[in-house]
Steps between C-alpha positions, in 0.01 A plus 500: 500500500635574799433468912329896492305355270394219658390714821309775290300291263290407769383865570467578158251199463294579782487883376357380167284228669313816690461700201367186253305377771337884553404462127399151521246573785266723234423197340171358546543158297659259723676320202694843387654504866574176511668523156663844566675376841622186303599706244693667726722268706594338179659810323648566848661126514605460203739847511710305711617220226468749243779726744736192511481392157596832382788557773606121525379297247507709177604845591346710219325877341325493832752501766845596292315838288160609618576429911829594476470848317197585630634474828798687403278802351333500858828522689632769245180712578571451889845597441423781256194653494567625156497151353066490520546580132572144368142412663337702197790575272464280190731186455730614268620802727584299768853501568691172480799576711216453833458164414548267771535204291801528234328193265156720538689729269172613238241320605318814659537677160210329427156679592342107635780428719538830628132543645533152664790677703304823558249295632771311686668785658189686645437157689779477638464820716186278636660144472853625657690403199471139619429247155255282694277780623493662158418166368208520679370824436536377121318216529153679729502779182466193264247367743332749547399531050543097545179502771319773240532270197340202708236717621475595148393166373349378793232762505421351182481122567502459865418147469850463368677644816773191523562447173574930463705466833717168346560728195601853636531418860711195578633473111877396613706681258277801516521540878871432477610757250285717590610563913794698445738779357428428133291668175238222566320562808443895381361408172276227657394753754437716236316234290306470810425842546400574170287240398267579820481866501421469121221256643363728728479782276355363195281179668426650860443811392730640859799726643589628138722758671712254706524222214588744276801614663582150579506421109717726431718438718493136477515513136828785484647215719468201252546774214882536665587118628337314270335684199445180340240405783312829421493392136347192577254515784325821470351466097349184598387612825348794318328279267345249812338841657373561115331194508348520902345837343454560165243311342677539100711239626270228533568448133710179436665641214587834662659360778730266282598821242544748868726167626707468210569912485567482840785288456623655191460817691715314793736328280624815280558725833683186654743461197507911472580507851802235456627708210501804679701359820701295293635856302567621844690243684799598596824188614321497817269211636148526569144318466545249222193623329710812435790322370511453115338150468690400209865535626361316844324210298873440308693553837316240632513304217847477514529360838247209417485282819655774752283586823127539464527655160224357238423596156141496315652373207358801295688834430320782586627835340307783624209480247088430590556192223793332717279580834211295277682247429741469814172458700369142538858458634512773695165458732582125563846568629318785714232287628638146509875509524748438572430138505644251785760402315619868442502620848928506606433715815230470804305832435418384092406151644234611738355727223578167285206320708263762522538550107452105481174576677377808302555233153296188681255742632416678168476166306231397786301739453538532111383124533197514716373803351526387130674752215177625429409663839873541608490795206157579532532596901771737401304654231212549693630579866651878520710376787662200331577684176649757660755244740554297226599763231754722771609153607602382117641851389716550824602186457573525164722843591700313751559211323640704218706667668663263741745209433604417874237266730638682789342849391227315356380374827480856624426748260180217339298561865253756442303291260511203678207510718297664195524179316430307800227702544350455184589148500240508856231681303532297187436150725238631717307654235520188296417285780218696559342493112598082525294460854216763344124305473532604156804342428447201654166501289257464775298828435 
């Protein structure tokens, strides 16, 4: 980060401030503005620590490969016209010998890391090539799917405004990873994107044209960074809208046999998927869900005790049966560690707290609301099934397929504030049976 910078990131914030604030004036409901403009100062503050700690702190895939050759395509194009192909070639054409980075060497051969440079050097013919401006623009496009998700499920339970704007709003690790040059903020903008347009289509009824086009290209996105996303959002998605509109799923039994094909359904195109990537992955690094999971789990293994690596204590080999049985392990490392007393640098420790709070929280509310109507307020609330399920398969998918804290942290955000969420909806709806006249047996 350096003194240009400095001097420009003030201009770029007050350009963005005028065209948020243009959009924020068309709302009517004082609460969405005074969300939105929150919303909005804290994804611009918090690119600043996420800029050092990826140039200072922990330099990283952010600063060393996506800012770095994307800003390097840009240049080339200025140079050389003729170099504009490598925004739409594909991946594997691109030729190595333009790298700017000698220990990038393969890591655009792959399709997901690739795009995120794409993206990366088209922005920097806006951002001036500098890494804290582009930072920027990164984190407004995840705010800007970030502010459609909350508007999402505040449209729905408006009485729930803070707990919704705790959970996708000012959610620490999810404002952090998600404000800069990384896969994260596009597939959470995408998330975003999706999940409302969807909304407005099938619920609303509106602009089936515009959302439409928005799907797609949302979805193509996630489809290319992180496929696994796609895999596990959208079915259940699908099958919330199901239930806002088709009656056949008022059935109790229906919706447990259309829950348990959807994951199967999930499941087999994850493990397919890994296959699949796993056949084609070349000595080169990439994503670690592309990486063969077996020779990754024995590699780290091996170095028991070194760095932030972990193991789940269960081999998985590819198959559906190892992803069944790997899982219990899996979705508590994803949603509750690491622990306190794994945390060896500052970035896993912070994410160490917050995971400390996500474990106290959910035993709270699994208290007050009983085991009875902790299960049945999933069963019977579209919303909650659907956060809870994507929440417990994603995290099942990461958890599987990562064995250091350090990625962990990162790559388990986008269901974070979907548990949280349903975690919200499970307490107020039980709190709201408990305090019923019914309930309290004086009707």
């Amino acid at each position: 980060m350096g003194f240009l910078d400095l001097i420009l990131f003030p201009f770029y914030v007050a350009l963005f401030y005028f065209i948020f604030s243009a959009r924020r004036k068309m709302y009517t409901d004082p609460l969405l503005k005074y969300y939105h403009k929150q919303g909005f100062w804290i994804k611009v503050i918090a690119v600043i620590p996420f800029t050092i700690f990826n140039t200072v702190l922990s330099p990283g895939d952010s600063f060393i490969l996506y800012y770095t050759e994307g800003s390097n395509i840009a240049r080339l194009i200025l140079t050389d016209f003729s170099h504009i192909k490598w925004l739409y070639l594909p991946s594997v054409d691109f030729d190595q010998t333009l790298l700017a980075g000698e220990n990038n060497l393969g890591y655009l051969r792959a399709e997901n890391n690739y795009m995120v440079v794409r993206i990366t050097a088209v922005l920097s013919f806006l951002a001036m090539h500098r890494y804290l401006i582009l930072n920027l623009f990164f984190s407004l496009i995840s705010f800007s799917g970030v502010w459609r998700l909350y508007r999402f499920f505040y449209e729905q339970y408006p009485h729930l405004h803070k707990q919704f704007a705790i959970a996708i709003l000012y959610l620490p690790t999810f404002v952090f990873w998600s404000s800069g040059i990384l896969k994260d903020p596009l597939c959470i903008g995408a998330i975003g994107w999706i999940s409302y347009s969807l909304y407005d289509i099938f619920y609303k009824k509106k602009r089936l044209v515009a959302n439409t086009v928005i799907i797609m290209l949302a979805g193509y996105l996630l489809y290319v960074v992180k496929v696994y996303i796609l895999i596990s959002y959208v079915p259940f998605f699908i099958f919330y809208l199901a239930l806002k509109n088709l009656t056949l799923f008022r059935s109790r039994a229906i919706r447990v046999v259309f829950v348990l094909l959807l994951i199967t359904v999930s499941v087999s195109m994850f493990t397919t998927v890994m296959a699949k990537l796993s056949e084609s992955l070349t000595d080169y690094g990439g994503d670690s869900i592309v990486k063969n999971i077996t020779h990754f789990q024995n590699a780290y293994a091996a170095q028991e005790g070194a760095g932030s690596n972990f193991s789940l204590g269960v081999v998985f080999d590819g198959s559906t049966a190892s992803l069944i049985k790997i899982a219990p392990a899996a979705i508590i490392a994803t949603l509750y560690r690491p622990f306190l007393w794994e945390s060896k640098k500052i970035s896993t420790l912070l994410s160490s707290f917050e995971s400390l709070a996500f474990m106290i929280f959910t035993l709270l509310v699994f208290y007050k609301a009983g085991p009875v109507l902790f299960v049945q307020s999933i069963v019977k609330d579209p919303v909650i099934m659907y956060c809870i399920l994507f929440a417990l398969l994603f995290a099942l998918f990461v958890g599987a397929t990562t064995a250091n804290f350090g990625t962990l942290v990162r790559y388990k955000i986008p269901c974070m504030p979907f548990y949280l969420i349903a975690l919200f909806l499970i307490q107020d709806r039980a709190a709201k049976i408990k305090n019923s006249p019914v309930t309290n047996g004086t009707v």
